[in-house]
N, C-alpha and C positions, 0 to 999 in steps of 0.2 A: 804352502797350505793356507787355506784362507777361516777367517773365525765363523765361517758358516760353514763350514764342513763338518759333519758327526765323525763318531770315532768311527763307525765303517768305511767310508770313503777316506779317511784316514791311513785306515791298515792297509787299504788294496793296491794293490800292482798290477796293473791291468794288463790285458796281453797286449803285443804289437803287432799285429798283421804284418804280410811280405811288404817291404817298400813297391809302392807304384810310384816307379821315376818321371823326372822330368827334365826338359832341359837337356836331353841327350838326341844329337841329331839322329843317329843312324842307331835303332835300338833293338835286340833282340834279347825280350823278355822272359826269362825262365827262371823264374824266382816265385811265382805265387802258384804251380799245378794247373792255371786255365787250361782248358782244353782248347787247341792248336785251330780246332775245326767248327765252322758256325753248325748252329739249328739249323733243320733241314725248312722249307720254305711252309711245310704245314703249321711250324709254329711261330712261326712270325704272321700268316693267315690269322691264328686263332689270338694271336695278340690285339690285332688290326680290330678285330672286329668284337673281341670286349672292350675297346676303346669307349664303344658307341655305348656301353651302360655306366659309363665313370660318375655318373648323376647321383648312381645309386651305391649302398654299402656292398660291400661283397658278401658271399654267403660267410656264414662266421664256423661253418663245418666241412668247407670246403670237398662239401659232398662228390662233385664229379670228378677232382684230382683224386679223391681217397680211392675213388673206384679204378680209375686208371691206375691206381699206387697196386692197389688188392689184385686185379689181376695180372700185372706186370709179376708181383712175385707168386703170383698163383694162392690166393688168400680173399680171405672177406674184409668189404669198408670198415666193417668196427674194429678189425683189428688193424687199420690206420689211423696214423694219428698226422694231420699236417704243420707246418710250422714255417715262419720265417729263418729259412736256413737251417742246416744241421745243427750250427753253433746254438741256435734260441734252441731249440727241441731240449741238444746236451744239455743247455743249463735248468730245462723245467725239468731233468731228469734227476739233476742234481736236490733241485728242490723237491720233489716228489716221492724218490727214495729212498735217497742217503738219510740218517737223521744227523741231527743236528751233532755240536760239538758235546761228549759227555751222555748223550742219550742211547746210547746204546753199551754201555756197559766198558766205556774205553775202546771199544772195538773201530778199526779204521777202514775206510773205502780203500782198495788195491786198486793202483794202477802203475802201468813200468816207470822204471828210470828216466826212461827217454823214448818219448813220446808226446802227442800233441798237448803242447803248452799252453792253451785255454784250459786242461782240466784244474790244472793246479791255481787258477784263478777263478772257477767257477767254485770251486771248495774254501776258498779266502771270500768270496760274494757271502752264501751261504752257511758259513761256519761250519764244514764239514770235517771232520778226521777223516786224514789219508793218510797211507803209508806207501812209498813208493818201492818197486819190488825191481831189482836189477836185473837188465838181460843179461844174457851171458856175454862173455868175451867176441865171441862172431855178432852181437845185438841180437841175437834170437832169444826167440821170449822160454823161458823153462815153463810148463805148464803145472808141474809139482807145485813150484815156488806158490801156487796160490792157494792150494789147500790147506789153508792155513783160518782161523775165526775172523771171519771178518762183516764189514756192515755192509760191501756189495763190492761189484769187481768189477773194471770199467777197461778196457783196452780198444783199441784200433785194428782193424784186418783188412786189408794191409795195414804195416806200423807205421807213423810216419813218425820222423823225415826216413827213418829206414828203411821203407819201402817190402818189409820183408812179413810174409804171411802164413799162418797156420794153417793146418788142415783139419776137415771140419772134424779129425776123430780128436786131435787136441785140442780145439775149442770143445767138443764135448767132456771132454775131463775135467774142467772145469765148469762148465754146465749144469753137469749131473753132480759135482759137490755142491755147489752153489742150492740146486734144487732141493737135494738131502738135506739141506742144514736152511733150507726157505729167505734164500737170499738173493739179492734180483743181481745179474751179469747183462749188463749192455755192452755192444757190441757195436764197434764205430765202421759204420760200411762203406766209409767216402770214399772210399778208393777201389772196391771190388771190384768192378767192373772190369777193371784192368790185370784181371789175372787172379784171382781169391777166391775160395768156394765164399759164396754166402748161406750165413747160419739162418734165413726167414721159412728154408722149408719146415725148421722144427719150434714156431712155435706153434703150434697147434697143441705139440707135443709136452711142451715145458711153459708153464705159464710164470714162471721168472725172468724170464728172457725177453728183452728188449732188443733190437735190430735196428739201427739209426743209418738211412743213407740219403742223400743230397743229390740234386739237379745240379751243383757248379762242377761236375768233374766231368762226367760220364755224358752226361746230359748237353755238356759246352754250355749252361744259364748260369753262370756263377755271376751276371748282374743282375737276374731275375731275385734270386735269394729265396731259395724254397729247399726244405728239407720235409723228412718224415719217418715216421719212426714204426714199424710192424712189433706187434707182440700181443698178447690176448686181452682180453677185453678189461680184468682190472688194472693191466697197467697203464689203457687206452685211455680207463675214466679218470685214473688219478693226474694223465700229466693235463686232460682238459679243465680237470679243477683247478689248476693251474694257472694256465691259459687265460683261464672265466673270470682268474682273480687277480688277473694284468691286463689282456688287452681279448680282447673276445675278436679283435678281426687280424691276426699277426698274419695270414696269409693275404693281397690285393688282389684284387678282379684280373688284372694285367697278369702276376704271376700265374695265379692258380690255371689260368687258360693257355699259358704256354709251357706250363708244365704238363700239364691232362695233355697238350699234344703230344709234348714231347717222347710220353711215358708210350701214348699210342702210338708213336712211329719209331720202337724199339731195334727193326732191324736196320735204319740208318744209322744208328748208332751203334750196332754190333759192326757194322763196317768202315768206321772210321778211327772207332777206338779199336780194331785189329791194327791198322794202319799206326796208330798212337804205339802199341805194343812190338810191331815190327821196328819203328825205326828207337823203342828202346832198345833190345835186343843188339841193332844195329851199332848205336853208339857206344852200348855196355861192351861191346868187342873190341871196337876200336879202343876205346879208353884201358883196356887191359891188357891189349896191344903194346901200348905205349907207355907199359910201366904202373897204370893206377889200379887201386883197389877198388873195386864196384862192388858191392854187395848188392846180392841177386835179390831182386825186384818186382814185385807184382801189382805196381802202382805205374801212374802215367808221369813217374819221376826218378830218379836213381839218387841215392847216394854213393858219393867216391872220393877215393883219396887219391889225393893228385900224387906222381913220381915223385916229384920233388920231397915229400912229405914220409914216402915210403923209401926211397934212397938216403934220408936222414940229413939234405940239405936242408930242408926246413922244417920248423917247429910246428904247424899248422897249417893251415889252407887258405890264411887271410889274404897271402901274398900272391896267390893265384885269385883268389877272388876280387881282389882290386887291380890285379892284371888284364882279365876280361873285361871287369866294369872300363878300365880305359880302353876299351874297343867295341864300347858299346852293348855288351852282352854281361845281363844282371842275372847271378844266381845266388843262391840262399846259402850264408856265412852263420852258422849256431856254434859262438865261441867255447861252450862249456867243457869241462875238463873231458868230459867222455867223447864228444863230435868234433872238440877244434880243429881238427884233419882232416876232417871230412867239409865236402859242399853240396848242397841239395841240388840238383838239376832238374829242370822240369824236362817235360817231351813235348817240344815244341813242332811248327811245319816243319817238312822237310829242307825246305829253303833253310830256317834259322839251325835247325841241325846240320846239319853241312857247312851252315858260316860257323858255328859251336866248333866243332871239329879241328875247319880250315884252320883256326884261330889257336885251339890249341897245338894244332902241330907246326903250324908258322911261330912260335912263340919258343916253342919247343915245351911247353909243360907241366 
């Protein structure tokens, strides 16, 4: 720690994103959910050719993404908001909603046990009270467990790294307390696409409700870095006050026009991420074939626990996980007492899922 650090940057634990490896000749990457499949060619088109205004700032309301955003999920521009990534949106959300530590009468933000590990770093940035709310024993989320006082409810649909998602009638059960007692539930959409109702049809209906989903999954732009967030218009204007009073241009000219394509050329994407979703299905067979625990998945990843792990020669999944790592294929290790057993897989090409497989059953496990 150095003597020019305040006590916040002091306290913080920052998150660690997936390792991007190096150094490894022969590499099949399934450790960070990129989507397997490029952009189709109209958005590398619409990149090319905002190139040619880099002179100038970008729009700072990235007006024609929001519009592409609004009717992709069948909604109006104001009630889009865009951002550099889903991760910056989440944390203007944090900052926007949640109150502070003590400001709300003790009362704490809810979100699961296990779950994406930015939230609990974005509530250490901003001094939020959380209280973390345990799935059950399968990792499935109890929707009771949240009806409970609190200062706002924040999960993922799908969960990650668990991969496993609600339906929109238990996401409305807590919803509709949230609304009864006027408290905001955001809703982490990164992974929808791949299998998840998404909750944006209702807000029109519920002006508490925030819907956060990202261009890096669904989309294949996770270099782009563009997210965005649907919900009614005062949750729209608080997170741009936000925004207004950090950086007025967090989306770039480059992004925002390869994202407006991307959004416009919506059925190459229904057909590539089907192809992502087949050959989970694919692999979640084989792997339970062969002895492992996969829990069922509606994300463009699985988690599972290797035989070894469930036959009770081993005490966790590290020992398969640096199994692979030395044959060139990196997947996501979360040592925590609840996941040590388990390993996140992404859904890679077909190619790198087949060497995944070959690898585990040459191996034996």
């Amino acid at each position: 720690m150095s003597v020019y650090w305040n006590e916040r940057v002091r306290g913080l634990s920052p998150y660690t994103p997936g390792e991007q490896p190096k150094g490894i000749s022969r590499l099949v990457k399934l450790n960070t959910n990129e989507n397997p499949y490029p952009p189709p060619p109209e958005v590398l088109e619409a990149i090319t050719q905002a190139a040619r205004r880099l002179r100038l700032y970008p729009d700072p309301s990235s007006a024609m993404l929001r519009e592409a955003a609004a009717e992709h999920l069948g909604l109006e521009p104001e009630n889009i908001f865009a951002g550099n990534g889903s991760d910056e949106v989440l944390a203007f959300c944090f900052a926007a909603f949640f109150p502070s530590r003590g400001d709300a009468g003790g009362l704490p933000v809810l979100f699961p046990d296990i779950t994406y590990s930015f939230y609990p770093v974005y509530a250490a940035l901003w001094n939020v009270e959380t209280k973390t709310i345990p799935l059950r024993e399968d990792f499935s989320l109890n929707t009771e467990d949240y009806g409970i006082p609190n200062a706002g409810v924040l999960f993922p649909n799908p969960n990650a790294p668990t991969g496993i998602a609600l339906s929109t009638d238990a996401m409305r059960r807590i919803l509709e307390y949230q609304y009864a007692h006027q408290r905001v539930l955001i809703i982490d959409e990164a992974y929808a696409a791949f299998g998840a109702e998404s909750m944006a049809k209702y807000v029109r209906d519920f002006d508490n409700m925030l819907v956060v989903q990202t261009c890096s999954k669904a989309a294949s732009l996770a270099g782009l870095r563009v997210g965005y967030a649907a919900g009614g218009r005062a949750l729209i204007e608080a997170l741009e006050r936000v925004r207004d009073s950090f950086n007025s241009y967090p989306v770039d000219t480059l992004a925002a026009a390869g994202a407006e394509a991307a959004l416009r050329n919506w059925p190459y994407y229904e057909k590539i991420n089907a192809a992502v979703i087949a050959a989970r299905e694919e692999v979640s067979r084989h792997l339970r074939g062969r002895g492992w625990l996969v829990l069922p998945s509606s994300a463009n990843f699985i988690f599972a626990s290797p035989a070894s792990v469930q036959n009770g020669s081993a005490e966790n999944a590290a020992g398969v996980f640096q199994a692979l790592r030395e044959q060139g294929i990196v997947v996501r290790y979360f040592s925590g007492p609840r996941v040590k057993k388990f390993l996140r897989i992404s859904i890679g090409s077909a190619e790198d899922m087949h060497f995944f497989l070959q690898t585990v059953d040459s191996l034996n496990l």
